[in-house]
N, C-alpha and C positions, 0 to 999 in steps of 0.2 A: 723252843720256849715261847714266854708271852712277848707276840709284837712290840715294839717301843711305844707307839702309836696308840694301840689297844692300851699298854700299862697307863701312859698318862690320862687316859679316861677314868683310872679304875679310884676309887676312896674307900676308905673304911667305912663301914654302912654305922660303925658308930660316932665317929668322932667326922665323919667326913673329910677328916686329912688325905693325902696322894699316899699309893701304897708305893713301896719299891719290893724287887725281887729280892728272897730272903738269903740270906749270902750262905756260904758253905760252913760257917760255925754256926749259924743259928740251925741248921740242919741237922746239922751234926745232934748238937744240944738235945733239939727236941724229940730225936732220934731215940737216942741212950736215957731219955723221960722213960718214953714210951716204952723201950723194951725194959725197962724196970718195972713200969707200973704206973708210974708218978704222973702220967700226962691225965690232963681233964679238959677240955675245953670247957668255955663260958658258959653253956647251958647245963654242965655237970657230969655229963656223960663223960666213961674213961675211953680214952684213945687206944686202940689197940694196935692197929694199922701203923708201919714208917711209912713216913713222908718222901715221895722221890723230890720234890717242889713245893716252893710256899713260897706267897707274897706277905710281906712285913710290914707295919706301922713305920713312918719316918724316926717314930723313937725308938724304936726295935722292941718297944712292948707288947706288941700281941701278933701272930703267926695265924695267915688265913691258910688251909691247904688248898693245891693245886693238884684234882683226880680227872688221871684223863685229858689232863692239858686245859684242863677248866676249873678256872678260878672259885671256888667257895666261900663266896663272899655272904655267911649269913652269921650276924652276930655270935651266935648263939656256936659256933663250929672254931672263934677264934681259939687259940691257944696261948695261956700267958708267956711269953720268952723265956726261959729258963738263961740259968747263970747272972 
């Protein structure tokens, strides 16, 4: 997974808060969006793809994905939290 070291570097490239790593209900969550249909990220595009990993907002509102062990950190890719 992502270093400790590395994660505390990492901020939301919108709001510039600290992200944390996305725990296994919000996974879950955006998982079962997605295989419905319902996933969009921020830029509007549908999400088709499950998430094996994702870093989260400290409020659990928005879901960056993690492809490849690499952070995707570009506004436009967040996912709003679902539930």
């Amino acid at each position: 997974m992502i270093d400790p070291e590395f994660l505390g570097m990492l901020v939301c490239p919108s709001t510039k808060k600290p992200l944390r790593v996305a725990t296994a209900g919000e996974l879950t969550a955006v998982n079962q969006a997605i295989a419905k249909g319902a996933a969009k990220n921020r830029g509007g595009t549908a999400v088709t793809a499950a998430w094996a990993a994702a870093l989260a907002t400290t409020d659990g509102a928005w879901l960056y994905p993690i492809t490849d062990d690499i952070p995707i950190l570009l506004s436009s890719e967040a996912v709003a939290a679902v539930g």
